[in-house]
C-alpha positions as CSV (number, residue, x, y, z in Angstrom):
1,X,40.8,-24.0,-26.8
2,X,37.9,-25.6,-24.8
3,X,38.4,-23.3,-21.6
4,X,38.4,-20.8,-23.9
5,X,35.1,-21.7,-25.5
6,X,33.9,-22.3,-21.7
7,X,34.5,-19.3,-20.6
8,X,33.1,-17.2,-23.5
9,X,30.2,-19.5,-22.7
10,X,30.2,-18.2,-19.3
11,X,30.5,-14.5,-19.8
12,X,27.8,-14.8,-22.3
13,X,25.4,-16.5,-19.8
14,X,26.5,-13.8,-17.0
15,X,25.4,-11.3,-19.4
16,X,22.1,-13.1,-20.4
17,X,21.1,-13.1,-16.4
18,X,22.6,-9.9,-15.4
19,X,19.9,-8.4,-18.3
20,X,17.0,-10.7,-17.4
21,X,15.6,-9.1,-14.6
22,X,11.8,-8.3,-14.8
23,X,11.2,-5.2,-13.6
24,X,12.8,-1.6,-14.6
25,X,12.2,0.7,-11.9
26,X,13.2,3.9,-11.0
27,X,13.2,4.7,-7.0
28,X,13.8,8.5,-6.0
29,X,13.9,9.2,-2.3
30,X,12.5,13.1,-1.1
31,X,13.5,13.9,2.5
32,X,13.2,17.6,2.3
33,X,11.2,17.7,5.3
34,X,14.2,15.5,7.5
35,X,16.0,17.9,9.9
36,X,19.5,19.4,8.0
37,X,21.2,18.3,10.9
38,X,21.0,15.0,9.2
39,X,23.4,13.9,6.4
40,X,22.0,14.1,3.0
41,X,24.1,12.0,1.4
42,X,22.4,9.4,3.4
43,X,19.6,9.2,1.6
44,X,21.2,9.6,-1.7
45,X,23.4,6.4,-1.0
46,X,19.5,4.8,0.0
47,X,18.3,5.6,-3.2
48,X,21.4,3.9,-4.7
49,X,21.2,0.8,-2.8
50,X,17.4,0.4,-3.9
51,X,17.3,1.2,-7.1
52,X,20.3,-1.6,-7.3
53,X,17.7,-4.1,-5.0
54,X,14.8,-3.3,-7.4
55,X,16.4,-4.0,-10.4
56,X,19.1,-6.8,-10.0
57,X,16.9,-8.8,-8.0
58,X,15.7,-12.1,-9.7
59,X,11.6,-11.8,-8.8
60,X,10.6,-14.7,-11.2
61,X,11.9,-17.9,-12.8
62,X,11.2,-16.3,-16.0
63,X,13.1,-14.5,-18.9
64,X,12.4,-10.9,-19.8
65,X,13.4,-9.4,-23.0
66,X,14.2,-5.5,-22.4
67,X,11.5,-4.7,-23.6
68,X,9.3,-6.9,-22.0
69,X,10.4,-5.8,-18.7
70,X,7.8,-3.9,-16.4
71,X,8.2,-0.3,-15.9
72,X,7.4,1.1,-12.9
73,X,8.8,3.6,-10.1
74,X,8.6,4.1,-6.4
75,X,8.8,7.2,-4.7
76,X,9.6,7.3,-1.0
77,X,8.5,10.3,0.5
78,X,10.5,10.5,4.2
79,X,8.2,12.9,6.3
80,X,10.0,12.3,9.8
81,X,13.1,11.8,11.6
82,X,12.0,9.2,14.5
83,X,15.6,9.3,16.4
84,X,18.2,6.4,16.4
85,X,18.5,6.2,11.8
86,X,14.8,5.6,12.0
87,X,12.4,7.4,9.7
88,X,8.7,7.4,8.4
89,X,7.4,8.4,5.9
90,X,4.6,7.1,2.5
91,X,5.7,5.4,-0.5
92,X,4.2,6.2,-3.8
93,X,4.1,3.0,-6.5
94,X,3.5,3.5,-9.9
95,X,3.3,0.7,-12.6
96,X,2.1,0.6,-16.2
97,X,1.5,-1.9,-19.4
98,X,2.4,-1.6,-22.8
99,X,-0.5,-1.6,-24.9
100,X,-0.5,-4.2,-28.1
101,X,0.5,-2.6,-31.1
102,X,0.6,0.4,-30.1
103,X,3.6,3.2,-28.1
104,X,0.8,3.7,-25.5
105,X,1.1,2.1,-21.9
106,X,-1.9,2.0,-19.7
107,X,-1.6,2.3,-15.9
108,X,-1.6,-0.9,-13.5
109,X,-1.1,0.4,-10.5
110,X,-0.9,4.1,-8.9
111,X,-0.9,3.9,-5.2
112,X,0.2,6.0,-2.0
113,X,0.8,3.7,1.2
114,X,1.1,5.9,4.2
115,X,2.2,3.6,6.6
116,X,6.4,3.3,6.1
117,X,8.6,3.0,9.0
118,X,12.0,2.4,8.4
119,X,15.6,1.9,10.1
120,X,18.4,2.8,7.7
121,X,22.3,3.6,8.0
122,X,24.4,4.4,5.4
123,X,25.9,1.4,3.6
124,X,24.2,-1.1,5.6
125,X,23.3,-3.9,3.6
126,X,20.1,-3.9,1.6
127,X,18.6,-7.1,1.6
128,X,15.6,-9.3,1.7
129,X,14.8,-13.2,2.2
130,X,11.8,-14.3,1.5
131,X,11.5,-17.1,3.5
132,X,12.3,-15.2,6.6
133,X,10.9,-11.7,6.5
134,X,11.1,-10.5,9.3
135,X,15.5,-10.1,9.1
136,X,17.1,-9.6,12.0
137,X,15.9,-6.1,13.2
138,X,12.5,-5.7,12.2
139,X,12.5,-1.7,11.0
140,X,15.6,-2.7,9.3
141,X,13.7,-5.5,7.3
142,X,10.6,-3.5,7.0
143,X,11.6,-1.4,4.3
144,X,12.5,-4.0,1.6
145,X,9.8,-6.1,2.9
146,X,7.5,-3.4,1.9
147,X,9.4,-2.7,-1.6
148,X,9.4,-6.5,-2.0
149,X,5.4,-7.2,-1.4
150,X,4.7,-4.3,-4.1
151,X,7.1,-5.6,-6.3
152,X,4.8,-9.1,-6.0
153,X,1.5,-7.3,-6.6
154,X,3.0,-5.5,-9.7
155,X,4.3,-9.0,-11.2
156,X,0.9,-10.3,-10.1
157,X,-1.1,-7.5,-11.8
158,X,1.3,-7.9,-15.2
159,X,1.3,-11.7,-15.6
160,X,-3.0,-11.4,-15.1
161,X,-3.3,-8.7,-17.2
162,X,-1.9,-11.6,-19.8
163,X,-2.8,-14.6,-18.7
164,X,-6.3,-15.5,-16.9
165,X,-5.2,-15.9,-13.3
166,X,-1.4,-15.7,-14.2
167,X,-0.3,-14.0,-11.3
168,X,-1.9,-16.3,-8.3
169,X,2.0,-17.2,-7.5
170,X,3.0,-13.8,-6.9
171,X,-0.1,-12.4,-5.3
172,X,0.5,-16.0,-3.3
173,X,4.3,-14.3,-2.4
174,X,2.6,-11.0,-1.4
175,X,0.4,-12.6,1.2
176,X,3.2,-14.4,2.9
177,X,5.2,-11.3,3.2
178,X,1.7,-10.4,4.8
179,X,1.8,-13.0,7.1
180,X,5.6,-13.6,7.7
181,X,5.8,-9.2,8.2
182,X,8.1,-7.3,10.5
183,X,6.7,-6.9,13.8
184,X,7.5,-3.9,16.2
185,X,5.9,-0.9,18.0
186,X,6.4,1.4,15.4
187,X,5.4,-0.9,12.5
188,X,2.1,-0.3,10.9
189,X,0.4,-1.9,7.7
190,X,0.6,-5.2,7.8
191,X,-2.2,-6.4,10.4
192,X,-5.8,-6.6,9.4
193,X,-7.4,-4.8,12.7
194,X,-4.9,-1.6,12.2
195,X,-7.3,-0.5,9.4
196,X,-9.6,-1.0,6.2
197,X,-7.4,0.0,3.5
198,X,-3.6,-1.5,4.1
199,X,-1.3,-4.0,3.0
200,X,-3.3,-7.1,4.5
201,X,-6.6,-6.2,3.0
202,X,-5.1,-5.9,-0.6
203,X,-3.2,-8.7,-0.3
204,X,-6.0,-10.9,1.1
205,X,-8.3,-9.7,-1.4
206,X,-6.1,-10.5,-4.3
207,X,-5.8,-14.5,-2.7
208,X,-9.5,-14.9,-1.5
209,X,-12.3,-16.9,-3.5
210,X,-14.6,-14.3,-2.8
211,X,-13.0,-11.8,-5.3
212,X,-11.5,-14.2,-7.8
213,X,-13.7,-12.5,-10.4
214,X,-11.1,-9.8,-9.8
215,X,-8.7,-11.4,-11.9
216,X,-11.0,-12.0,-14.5
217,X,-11.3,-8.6,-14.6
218,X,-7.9,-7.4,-14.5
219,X,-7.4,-9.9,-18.3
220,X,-10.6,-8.8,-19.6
221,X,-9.5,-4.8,-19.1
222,X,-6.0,-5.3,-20.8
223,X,-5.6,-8.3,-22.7
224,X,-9.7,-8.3,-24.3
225,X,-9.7,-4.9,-23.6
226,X,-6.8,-2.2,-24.0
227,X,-4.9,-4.7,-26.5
228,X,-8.1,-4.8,-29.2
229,X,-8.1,-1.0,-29.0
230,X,-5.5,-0.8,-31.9
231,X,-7.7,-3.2,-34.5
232,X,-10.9,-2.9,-33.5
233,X,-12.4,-0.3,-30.7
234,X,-15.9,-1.5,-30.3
235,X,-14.3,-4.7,-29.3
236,X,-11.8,-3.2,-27.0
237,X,-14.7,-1.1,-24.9
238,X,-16.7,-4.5,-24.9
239,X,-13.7,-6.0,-23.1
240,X,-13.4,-3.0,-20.8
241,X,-17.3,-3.0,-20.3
242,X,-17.3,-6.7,-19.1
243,X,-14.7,-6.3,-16.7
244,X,-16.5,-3.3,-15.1
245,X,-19.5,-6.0,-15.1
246,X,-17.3,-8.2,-13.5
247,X,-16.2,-5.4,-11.1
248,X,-19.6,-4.9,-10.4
249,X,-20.5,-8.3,-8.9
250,X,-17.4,-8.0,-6.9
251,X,-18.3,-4.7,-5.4
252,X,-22.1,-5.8,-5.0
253,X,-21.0,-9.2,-2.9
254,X,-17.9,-7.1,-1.1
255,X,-18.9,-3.3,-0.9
256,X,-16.6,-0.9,0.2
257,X,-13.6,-3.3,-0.5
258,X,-9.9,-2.4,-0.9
259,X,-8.9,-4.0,-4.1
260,X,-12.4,-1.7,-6.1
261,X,-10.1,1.2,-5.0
262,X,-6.5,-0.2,-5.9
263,X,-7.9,-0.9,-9.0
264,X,-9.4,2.4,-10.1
265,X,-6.6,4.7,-9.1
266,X,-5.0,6.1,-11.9
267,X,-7.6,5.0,-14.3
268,X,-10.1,7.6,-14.8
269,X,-8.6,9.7,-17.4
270,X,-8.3,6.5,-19.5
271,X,-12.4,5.3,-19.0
272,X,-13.4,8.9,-20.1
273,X,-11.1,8.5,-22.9
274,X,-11.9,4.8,-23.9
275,X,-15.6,5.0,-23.6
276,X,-16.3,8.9,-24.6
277,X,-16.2,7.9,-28.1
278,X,-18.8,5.1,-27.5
279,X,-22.6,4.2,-28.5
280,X,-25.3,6.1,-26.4
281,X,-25.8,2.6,-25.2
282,X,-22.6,1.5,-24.1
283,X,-21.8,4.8,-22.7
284,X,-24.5,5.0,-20.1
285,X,-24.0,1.7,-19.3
286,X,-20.1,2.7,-18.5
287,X,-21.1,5.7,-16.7
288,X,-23.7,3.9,-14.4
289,X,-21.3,1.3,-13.5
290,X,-18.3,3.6,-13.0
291,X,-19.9,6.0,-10.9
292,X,-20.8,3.2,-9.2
293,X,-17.2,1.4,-9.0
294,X,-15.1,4.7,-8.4
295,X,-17.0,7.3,-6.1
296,X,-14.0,9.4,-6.1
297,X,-14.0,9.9,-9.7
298,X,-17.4,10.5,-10.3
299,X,-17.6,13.8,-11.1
300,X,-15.2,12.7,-14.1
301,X,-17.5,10.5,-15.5
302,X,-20.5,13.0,-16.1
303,X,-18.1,13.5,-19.0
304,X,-19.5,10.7,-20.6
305,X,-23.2,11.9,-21.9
């Protein structure tokens, strides 16, 4: 009778961990530009394998409910055929919040990074160790690498958007992938001289003093912001209008930074919508500070007059 109750015990705790992962993501791979003289089924089995990484994967010490699990998706887009099961190509990373009381969810993160190099055969074991990146063959590693620095950001976006300054540890994660990266010729994203707008800038931003107003920010716009929206609106812009203030100082200490655009992509449609309803007063004060914050939306925000 008691290895009976044992292993009922058992089985019931497999099942607890097997659903307590944090993320649910969906990964779809495109390789309609990749020669037909390679195998399609190929990448088919890739998106299997990932999908499985994404979402069995333990990221956190933490139990999610699932419905408390993030949803997000990732979209590799493979552009070339480099020779020898190596390809390249930009992966697209999409994540969004739940907003309180409500069915709405409100983006986090909507990015495109064009700088994905990969080595993959079919069946080869998908896998990733955080305390040694770099794997055994580094276009081999760099691929999960990437996927698993993303997943980090997203966890570290989710966990501020709730708690001031809740997500240093995985923002912390994402900058040791950073600095622990693949290395090779054809490997780009990861070094800080290779451009202004990469994998290293965001993740230093996000671990730097000098923008730690950032993560102010990120609680004022979801968890003072977006999550009042449902009782009380005017308090819900004034939560959205102080993070844009914090945003501002940011931007006027660090101009031209990469985390002022991470942060703003996928967003517009949601300021026009959260502040078009607004005072005279708050409005301009939202328009002069987003044009300011997100040149490439500008346009958009003429809306709000």
């Amino acid at each position: 009778m008691l290895k009976r109750i044992l292993i009922v015990i058992l089985i019931v705790s497999l099942t607890i961990t097997s659903h307590a992962q944090e993320i649910q993501a969906r990964f779809s791979v495109i390789a309609s530009k990749v020669s037909t003289q390679v195998d399609r089924k190929v990448f088919q089995t890739l998106q299997t394998a990932l999908t499985n990484f994404l979402n069995s994967r333990r990221w956190t010490n933490d139990v999610f409910q699932a419905n408390e699990k993030i949803q997000c998706s990732f979209l590799l887009t493979i552009d070339q055929d480099l020779g020898n099961n190596v390809y390249k190509g930009k992966l697209t990373v999409q994540a969004a919040r739940p907003v309180f009381n409500t069915s709405y969810v409100s983006p986090i993160i909507n990015y495109i990074d064009d700088n994905v190099v990969f080595k993959y055969i079919e069946f080869q074991p998908v896998e990733f160790n955080e305390n040694r990146v770099q794997g055994n063959d580094p276009l081999v590693a760099n691929l999960t690498a990437i996927l698993a620095y993303y997943v980090n950001i997203i966890l570290g976006f989710d966990y501020d958007s709730f708690t001031q300054r809740g997500g240093d540890t995985y923002f912390q994660k994402a900058w040791n992938i950073v600095n622990n990266a693949p290395e090779s010729r054809d490997v780009t994203g990861w070094k800080s001289f290779e451009s202004l707008r990469n994998r290293y800038w965001l993740a230093e931003n996000l671990n730097t003093s000098r923008y730690a107003l950032v993560h102010d920010a990120i609680y004022a716009y979801y968890r003072t912001g977006m999550d009042l929206f449902y009782e009380n609106e005017d308090a819900g812009r004034s939560g959205i209008l102080n993070c844009l203030n914090y945003l501002n100082t940011v931007n006027t200490e660090n101009p031209n930074s990469m985390i002022m655009q991470f942060f703003f992509q996928g967003k517009s449609t949601e300021l026009v919508k959260v502040f078009s309803k607004a005072t005279p007063d708050t409005k301009t004060r939202a328009r002069e500070l987003l044009s300011r914050l997100d040149i490439t939306n500008s346009q958009k925000y003429k809306e709000l007059k």
